[in-house]
The first five atom37 places (N, CA, C, CB, O) and aatype in JSON, in Angstrom:
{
  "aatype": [20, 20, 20, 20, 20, 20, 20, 20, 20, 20, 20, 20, 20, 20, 20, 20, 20, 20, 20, 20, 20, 20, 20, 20, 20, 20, 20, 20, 20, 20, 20, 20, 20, 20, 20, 20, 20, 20, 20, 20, 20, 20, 20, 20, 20, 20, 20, 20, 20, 20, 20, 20, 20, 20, 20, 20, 20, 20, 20, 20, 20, 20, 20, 20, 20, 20, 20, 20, 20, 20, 20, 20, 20, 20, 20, 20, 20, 20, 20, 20, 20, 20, 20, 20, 20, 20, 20, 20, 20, 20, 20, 20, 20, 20, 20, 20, 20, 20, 20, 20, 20, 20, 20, 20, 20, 20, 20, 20, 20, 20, 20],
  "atom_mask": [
    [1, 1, 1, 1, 1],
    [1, 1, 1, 1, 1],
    [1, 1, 1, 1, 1],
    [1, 1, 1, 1, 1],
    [1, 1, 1, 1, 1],
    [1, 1, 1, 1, 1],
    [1, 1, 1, 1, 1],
    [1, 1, 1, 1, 1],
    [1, 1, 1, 1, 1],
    [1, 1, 1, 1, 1],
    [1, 1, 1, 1, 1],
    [1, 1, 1, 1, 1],
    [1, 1, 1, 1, 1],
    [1, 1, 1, 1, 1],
    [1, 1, 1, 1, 1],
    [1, 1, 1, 1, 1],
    [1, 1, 1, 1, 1],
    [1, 1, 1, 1, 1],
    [1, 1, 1, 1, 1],
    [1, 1, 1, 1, 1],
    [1, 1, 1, 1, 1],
    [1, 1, 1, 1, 1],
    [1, 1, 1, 1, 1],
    [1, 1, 1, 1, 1],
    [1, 1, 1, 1, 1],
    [1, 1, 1, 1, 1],
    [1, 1, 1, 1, 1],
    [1, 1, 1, 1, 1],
    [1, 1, 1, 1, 1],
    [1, 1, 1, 1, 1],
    [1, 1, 1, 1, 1],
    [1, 1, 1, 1, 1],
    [1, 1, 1, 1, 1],
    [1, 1, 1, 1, 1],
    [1, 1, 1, 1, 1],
    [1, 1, 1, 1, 1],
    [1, 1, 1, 1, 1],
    [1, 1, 1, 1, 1],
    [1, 1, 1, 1, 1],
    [1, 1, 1, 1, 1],
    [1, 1, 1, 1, 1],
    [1, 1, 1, 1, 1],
    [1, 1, 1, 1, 1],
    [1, 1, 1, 1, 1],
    [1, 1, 1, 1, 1],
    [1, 1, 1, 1, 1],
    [1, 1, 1, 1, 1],
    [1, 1, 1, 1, 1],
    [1, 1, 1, 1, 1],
    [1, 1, 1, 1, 1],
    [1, 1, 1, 1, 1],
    [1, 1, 1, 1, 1],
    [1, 1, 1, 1, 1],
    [1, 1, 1, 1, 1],
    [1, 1, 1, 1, 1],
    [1, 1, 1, 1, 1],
    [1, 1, 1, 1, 1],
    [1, 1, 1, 1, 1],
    [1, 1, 1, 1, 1],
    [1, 1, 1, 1, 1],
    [1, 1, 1, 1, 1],
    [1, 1, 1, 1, 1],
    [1, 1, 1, 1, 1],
    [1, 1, 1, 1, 1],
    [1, 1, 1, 1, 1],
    [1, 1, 1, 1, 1],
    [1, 1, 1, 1, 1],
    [1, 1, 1, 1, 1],
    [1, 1, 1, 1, 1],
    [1, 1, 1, 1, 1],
    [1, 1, 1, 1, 1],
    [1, 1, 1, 1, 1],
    [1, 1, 1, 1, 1],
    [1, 1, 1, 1, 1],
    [1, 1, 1, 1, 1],
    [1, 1, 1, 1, 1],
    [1, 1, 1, 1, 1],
    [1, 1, 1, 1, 1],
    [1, 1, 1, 1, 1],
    [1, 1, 1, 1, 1],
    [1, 1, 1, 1, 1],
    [1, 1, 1, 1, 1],
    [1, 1, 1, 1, 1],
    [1, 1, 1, 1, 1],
    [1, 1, 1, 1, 1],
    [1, 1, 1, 1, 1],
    [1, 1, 1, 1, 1],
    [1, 1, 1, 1, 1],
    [1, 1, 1, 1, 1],
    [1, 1, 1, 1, 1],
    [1, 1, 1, 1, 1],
    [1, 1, 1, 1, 1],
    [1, 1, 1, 1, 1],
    [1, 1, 1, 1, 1],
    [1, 1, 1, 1, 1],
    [1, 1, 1, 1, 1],
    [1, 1, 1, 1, 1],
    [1, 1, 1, 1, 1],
    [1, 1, 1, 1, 1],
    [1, 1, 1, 1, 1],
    [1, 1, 1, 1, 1],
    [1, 1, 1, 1, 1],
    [1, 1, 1, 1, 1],
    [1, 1, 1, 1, 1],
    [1, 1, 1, 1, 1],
    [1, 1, 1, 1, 1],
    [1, 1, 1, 1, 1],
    [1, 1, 1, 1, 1],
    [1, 1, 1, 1, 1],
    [1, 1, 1, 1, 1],
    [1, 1, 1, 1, 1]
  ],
  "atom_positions": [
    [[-6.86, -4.67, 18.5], [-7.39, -4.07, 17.28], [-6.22, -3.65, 16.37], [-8.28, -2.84, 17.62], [-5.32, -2.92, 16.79]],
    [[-6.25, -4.11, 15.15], [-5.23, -3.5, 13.83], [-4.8, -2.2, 13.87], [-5.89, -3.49, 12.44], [-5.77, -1.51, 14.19]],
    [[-4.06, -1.69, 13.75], [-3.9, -0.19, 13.28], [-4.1, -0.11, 12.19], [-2.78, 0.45, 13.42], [-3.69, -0.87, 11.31]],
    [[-5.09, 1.26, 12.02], [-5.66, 1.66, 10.93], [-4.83, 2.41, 9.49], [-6.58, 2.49, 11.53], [-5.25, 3.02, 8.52]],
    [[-3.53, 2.01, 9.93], [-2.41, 2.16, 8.76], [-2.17, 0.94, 8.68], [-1.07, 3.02, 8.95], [-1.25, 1.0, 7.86]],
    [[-2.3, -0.34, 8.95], [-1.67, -1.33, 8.33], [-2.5, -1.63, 7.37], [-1.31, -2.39, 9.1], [-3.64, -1.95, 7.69]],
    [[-2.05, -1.58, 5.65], [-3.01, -1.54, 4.65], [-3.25, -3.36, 4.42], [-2.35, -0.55, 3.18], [-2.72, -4.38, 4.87]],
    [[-4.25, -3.08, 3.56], [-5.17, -5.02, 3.0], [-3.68, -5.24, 3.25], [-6.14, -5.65, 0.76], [-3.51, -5.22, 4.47]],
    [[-2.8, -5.41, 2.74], [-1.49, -6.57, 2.44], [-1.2, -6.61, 4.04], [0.19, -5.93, 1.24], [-1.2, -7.71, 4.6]],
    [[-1.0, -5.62, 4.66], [0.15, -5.95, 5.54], [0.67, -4.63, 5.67], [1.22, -7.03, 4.98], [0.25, -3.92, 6.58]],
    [[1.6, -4.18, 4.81], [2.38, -3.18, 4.71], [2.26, -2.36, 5.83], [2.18, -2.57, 3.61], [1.17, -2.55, 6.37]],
    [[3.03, -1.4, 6.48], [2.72, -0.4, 7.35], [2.2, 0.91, 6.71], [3.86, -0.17, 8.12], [3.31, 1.36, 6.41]],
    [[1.59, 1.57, 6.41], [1.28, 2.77, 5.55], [2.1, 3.84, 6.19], [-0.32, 3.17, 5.48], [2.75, 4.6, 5.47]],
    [[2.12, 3.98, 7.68], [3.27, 4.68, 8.22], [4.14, 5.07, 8.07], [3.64, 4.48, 8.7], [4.56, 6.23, 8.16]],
    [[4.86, 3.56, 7.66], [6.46, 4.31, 6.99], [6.41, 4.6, 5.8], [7.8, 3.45, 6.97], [7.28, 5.33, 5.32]],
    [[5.46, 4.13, 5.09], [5.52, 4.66, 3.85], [5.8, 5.97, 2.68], [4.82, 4.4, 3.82], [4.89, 6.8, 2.64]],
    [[6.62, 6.12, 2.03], [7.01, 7.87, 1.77], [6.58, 8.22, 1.05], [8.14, 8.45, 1.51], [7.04, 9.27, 0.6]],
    [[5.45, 7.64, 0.41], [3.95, 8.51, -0.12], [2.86, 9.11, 1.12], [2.88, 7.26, -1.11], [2.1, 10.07, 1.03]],
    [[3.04, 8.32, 2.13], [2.21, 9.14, 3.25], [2.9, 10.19, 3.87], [1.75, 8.3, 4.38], [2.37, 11.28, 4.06]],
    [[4.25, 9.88, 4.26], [5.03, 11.13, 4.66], [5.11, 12.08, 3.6], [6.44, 10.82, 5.09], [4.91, 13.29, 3.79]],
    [[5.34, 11.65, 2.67], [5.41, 13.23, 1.38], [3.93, 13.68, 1.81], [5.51, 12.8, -0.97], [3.86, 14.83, 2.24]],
    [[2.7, 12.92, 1.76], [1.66, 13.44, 2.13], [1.39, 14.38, 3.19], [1.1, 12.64, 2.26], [1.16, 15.58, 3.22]],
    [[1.48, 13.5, 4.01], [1.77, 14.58, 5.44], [2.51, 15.5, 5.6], [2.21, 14.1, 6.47], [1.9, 16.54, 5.87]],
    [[3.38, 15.57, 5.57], [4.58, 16.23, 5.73], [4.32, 17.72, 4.5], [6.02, 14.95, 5.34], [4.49, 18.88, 4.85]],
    [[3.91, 17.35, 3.21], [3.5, 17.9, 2.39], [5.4, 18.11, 1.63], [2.38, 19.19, 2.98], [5.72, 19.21, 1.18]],
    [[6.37, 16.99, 1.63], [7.14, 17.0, 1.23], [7.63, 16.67, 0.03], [7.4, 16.74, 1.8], [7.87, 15.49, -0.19]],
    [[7.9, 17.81, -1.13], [7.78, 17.79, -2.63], [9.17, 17.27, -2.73], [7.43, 19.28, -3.47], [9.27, 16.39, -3.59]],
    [[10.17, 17.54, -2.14], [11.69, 16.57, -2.51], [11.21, 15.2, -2.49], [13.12, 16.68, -1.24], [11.34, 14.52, -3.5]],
    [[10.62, 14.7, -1.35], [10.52, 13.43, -0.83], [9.47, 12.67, -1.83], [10.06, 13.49, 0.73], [9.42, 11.44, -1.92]],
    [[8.75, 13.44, -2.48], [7.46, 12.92, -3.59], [8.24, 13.22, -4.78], [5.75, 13.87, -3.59], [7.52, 13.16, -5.77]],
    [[9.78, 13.59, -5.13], [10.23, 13.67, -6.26], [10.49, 12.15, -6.21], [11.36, 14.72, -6.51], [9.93, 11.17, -6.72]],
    [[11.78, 12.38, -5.21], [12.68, 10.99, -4.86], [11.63, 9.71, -4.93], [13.44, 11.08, -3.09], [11.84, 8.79, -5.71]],
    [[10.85, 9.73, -4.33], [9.62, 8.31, -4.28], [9.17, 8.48, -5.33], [8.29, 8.19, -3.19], [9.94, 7.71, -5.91]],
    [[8.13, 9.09, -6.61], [7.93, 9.42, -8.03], [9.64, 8.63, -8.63], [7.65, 11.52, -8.27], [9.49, 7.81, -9.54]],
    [[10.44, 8.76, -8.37], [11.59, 8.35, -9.67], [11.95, 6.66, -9.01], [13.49, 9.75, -9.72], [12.26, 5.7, -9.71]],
    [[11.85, 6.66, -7.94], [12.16, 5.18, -7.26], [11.19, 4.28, -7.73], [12.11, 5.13, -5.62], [11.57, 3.24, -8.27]],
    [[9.77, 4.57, -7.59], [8.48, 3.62, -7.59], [8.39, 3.72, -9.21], [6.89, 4.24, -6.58], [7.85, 2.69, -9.6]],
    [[8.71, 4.53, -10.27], [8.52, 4.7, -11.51], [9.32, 3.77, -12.28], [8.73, 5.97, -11.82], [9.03, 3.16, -13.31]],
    [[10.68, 3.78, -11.41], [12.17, 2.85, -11.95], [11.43, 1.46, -11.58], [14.07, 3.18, -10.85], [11.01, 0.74, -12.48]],
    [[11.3, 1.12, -10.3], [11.13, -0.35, -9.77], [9.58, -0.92, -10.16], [11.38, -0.36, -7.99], [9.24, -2.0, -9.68]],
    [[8.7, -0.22, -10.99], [7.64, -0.64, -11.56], [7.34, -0.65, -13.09], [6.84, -0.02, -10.98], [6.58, -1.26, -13.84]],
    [[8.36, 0.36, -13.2], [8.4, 0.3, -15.1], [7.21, 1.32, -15.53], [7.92, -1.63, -15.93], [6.9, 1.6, -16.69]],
    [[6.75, 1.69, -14.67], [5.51, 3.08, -14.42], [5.82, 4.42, -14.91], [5.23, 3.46, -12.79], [5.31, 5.33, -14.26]],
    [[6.66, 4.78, -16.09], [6.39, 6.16, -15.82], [5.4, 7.26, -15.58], [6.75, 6.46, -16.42], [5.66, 8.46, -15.57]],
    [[4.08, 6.62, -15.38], [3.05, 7.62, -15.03], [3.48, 7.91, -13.71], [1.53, 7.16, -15.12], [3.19, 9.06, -13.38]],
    [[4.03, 7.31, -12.9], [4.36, 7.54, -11.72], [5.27, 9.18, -11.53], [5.15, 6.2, -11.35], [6.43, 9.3, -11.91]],
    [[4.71, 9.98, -11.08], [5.11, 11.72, -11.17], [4.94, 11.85, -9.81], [4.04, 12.94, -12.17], [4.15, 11.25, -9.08]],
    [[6.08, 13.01, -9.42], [5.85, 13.65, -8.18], [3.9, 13.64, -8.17], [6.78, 15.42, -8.21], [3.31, 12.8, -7.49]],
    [[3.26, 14.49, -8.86], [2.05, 14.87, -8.47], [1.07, 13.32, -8.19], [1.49, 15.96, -9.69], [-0.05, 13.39, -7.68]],
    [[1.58, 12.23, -8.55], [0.44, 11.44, -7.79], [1.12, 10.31, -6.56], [-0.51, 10.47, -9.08], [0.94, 9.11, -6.36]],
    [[1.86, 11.25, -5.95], [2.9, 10.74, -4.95], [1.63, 11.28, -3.94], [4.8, 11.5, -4.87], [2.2, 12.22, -3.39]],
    [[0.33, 11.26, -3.41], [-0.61, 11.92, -2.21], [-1.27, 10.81, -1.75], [-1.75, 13.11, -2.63], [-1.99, 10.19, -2.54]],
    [[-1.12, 10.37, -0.35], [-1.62, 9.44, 0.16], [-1.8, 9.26, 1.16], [-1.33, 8.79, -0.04], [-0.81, 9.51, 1.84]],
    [[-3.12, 8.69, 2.03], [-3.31, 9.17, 3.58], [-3.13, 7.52, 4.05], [-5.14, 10.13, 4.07], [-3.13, 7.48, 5.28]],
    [[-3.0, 6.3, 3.51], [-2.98, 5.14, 3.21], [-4.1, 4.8, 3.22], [-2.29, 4.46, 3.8], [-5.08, 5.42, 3.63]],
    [[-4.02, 3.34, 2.56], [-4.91, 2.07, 2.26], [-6.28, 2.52, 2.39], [-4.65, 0.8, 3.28], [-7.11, 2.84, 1.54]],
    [[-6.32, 2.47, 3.87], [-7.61, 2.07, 4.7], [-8.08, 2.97, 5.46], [-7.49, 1.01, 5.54], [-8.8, 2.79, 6.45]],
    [[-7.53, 4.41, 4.84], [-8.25, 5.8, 5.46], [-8.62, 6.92, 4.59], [-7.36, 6.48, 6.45], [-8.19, 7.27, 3.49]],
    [[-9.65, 7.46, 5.48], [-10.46, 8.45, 4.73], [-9.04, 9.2, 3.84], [-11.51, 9.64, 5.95], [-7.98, 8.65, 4.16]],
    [[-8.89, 10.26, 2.89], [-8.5, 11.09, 2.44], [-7.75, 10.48, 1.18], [-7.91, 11.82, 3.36], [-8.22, 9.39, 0.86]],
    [[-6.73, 10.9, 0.44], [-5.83, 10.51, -0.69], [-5.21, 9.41, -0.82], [-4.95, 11.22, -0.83], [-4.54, 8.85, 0.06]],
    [[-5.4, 9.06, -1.87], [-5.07, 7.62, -2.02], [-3.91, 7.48, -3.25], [-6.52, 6.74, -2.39], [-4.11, 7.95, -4.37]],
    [[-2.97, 6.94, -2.97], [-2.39, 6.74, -4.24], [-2.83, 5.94, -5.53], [-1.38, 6.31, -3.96], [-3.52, 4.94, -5.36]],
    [[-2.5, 6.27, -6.66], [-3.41, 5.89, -7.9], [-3.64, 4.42, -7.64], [-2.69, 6.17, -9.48], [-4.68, 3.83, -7.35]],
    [[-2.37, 3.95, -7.82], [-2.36, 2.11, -8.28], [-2.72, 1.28, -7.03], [-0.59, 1.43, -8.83], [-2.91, 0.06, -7.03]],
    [[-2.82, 2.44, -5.53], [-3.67, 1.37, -4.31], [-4.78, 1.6, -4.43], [-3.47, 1.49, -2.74], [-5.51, 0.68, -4.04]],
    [[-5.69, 3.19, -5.13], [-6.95, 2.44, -4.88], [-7.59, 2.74, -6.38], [-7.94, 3.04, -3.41], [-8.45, 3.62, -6.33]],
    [[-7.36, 2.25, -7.57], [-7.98, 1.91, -8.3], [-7.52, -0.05, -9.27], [-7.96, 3.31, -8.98], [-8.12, -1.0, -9.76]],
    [[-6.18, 0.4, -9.03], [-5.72, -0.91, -9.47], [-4.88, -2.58, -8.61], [-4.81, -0.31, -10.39], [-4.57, -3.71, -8.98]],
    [[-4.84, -1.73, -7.27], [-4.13, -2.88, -6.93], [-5.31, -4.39, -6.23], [-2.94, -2.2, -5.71], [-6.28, -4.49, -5.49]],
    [[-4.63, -5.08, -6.87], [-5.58, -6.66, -6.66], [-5.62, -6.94, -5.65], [-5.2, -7.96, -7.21], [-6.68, -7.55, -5.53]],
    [[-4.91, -6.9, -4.36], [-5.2, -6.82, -2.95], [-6.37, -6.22, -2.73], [-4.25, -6.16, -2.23], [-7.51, -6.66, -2.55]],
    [[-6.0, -5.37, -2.76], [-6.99, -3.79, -2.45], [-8.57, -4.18, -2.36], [-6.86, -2.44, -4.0], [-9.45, -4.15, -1.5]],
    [[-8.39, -4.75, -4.3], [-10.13, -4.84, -4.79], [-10.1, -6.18, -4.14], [-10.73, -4.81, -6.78], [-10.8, -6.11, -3.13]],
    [[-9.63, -7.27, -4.27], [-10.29, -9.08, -3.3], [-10.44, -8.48, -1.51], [-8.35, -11.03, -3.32], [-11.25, -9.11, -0.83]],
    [[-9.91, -7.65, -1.02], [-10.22, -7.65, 0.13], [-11.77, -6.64, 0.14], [-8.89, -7.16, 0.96], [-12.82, -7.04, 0.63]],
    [[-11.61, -5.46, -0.44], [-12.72, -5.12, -0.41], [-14.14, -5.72, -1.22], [-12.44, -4.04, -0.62], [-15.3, -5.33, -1.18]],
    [[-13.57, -6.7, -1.87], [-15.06, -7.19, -2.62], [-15.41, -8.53, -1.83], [-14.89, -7.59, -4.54], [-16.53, -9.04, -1.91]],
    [[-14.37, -9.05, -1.06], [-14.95, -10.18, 0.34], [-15.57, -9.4, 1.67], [-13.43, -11.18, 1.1], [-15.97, -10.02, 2.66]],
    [[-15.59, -8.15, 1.55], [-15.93, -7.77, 3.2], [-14.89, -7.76, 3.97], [-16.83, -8.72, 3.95], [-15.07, -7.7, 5.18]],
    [[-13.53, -7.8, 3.42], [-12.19, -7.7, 4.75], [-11.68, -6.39, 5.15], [-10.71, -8.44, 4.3], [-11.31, -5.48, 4.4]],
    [[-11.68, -6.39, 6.17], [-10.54, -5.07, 6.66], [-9.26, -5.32, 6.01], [-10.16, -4.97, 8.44], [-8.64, -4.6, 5.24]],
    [[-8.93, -6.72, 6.55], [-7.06, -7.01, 5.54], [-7.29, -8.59, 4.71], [-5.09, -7.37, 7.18], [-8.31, -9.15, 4.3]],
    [[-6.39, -8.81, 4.7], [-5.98, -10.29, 4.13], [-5.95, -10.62, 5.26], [-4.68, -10.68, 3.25], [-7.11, -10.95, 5.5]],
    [[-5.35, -10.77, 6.19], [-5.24, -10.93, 7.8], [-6.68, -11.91, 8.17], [-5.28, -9.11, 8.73], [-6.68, -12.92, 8.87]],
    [[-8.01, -11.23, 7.41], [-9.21, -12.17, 7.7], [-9.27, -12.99, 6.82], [-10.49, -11.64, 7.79], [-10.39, -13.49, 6.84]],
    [[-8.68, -13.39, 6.09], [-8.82, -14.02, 5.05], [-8.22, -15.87, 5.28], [-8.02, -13.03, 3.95], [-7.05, -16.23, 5.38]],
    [[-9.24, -16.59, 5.3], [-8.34, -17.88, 5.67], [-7.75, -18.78, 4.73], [-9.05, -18.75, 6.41], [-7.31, -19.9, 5.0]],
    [[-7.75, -17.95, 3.07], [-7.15, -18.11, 2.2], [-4.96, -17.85, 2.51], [-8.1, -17.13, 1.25], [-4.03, -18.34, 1.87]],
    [[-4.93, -17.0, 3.59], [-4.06, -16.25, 3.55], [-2.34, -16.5, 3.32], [-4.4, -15.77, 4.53], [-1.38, -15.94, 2.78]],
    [[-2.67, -17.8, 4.18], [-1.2, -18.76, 3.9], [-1.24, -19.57, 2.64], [-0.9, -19.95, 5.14], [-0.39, -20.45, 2.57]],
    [[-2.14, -19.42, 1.54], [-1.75, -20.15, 0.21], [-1.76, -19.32, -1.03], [-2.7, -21.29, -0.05], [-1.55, -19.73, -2.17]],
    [[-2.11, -17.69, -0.53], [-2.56, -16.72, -1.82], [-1.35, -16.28, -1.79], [-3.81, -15.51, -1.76], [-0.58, -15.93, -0.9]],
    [[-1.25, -16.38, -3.76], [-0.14, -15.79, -4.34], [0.0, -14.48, -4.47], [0.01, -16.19, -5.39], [1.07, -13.95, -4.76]],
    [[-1.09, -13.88, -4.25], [-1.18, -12.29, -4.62], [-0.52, -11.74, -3.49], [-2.74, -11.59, -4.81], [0.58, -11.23, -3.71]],
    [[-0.89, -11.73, -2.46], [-0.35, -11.02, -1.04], [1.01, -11.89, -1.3], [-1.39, -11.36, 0.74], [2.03, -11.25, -1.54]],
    [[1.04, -12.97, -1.28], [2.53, -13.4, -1.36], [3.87, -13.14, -1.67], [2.57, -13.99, -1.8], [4.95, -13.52, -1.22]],
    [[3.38, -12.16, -2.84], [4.46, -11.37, -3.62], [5.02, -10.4, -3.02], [4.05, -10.8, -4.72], [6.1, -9.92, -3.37]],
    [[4.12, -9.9, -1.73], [4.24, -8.97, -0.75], [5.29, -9.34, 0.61], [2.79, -8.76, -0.34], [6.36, -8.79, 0.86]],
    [[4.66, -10.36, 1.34], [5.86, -11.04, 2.1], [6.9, -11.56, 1.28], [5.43, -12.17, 2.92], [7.83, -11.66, 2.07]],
    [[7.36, -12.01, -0.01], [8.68, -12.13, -0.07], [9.41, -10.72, 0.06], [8.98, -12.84, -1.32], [10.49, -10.6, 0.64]],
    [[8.83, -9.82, -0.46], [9.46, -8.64, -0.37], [9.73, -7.67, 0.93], [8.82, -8.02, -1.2], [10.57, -6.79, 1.03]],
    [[8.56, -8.2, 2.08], [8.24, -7.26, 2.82], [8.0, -8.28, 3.98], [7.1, -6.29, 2.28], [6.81, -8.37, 4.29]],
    [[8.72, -8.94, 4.57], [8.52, -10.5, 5.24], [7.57, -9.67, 6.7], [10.59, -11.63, 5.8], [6.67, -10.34, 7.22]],
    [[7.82, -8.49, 7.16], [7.06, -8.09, 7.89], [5.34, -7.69, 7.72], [7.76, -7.26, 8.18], [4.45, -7.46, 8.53]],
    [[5.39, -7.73, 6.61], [3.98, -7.64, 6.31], [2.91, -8.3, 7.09], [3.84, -8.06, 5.11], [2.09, -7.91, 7.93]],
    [[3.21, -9.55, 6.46], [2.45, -10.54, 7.24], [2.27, -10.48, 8.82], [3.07, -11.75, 6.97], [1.15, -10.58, 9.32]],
    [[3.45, -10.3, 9.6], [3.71, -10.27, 10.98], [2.06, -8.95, 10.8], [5.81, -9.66, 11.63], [0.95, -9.37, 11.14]],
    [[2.14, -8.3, 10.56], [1.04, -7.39, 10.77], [0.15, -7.76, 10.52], [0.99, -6.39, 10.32], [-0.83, -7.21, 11.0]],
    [[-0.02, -8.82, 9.7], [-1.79, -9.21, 9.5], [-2.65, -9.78, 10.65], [-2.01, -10.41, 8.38], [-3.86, -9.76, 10.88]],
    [[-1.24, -10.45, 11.51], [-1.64, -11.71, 12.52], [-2.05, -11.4, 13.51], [-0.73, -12.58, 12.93], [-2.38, -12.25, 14.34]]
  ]
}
């Protein structure tokens, strides 16, 4: 069975340092991630305050752009998938794709 932090893409939500600022309830660590994710997305809406996130694919806080805007997110939930992982589109979609070049472990988690 998946772990229920590995989000639609892949990603681990675990390591992620919007869930640890979450958890942790760590406001340095939701500065530092707010100015990193703001720089490397061109986002300045991106602010400490919407650095709260329990990940992807669990009950509680969600970060803005995973659950209202990201295109993973909505094709997995509007097919019925837990991940891309069910998806037998998976080895030709460009969308998640953008994800393993960046994150080559991703994928390893879908499988």
């Amino acid at each position: 069975m998946m772990k229920q932090l590995i989000a639609c893409c892949g990603l681990d939500c675990e390591n992620c340092d919007a869930r640890i600022a979450t958890v942790r309830d760590d406001n340095e660590l939701r500065e530092k991630t707010a100015q990193k994710w703001s720089i490397m997305n061109n986002a300045p809406e991106i602010t400490p305050a919407t650095i709260n996130c329990m990940g992807c694919r669990t009950d509680g806080a969600k970060f803005a752009y995973c659950n209202d805007y990201c295109p993973i997110r909505k094709c997995v939930n509007e097919k019925g998938y837990n991940t891309c992982g069910d998806c037998k589109e998976l080895d030709d979609c460009q969308i998640v794709g953008a994800i393993f070049q960046h994150a080559p472990d991703a994928k390893e988690n879908l499988l």
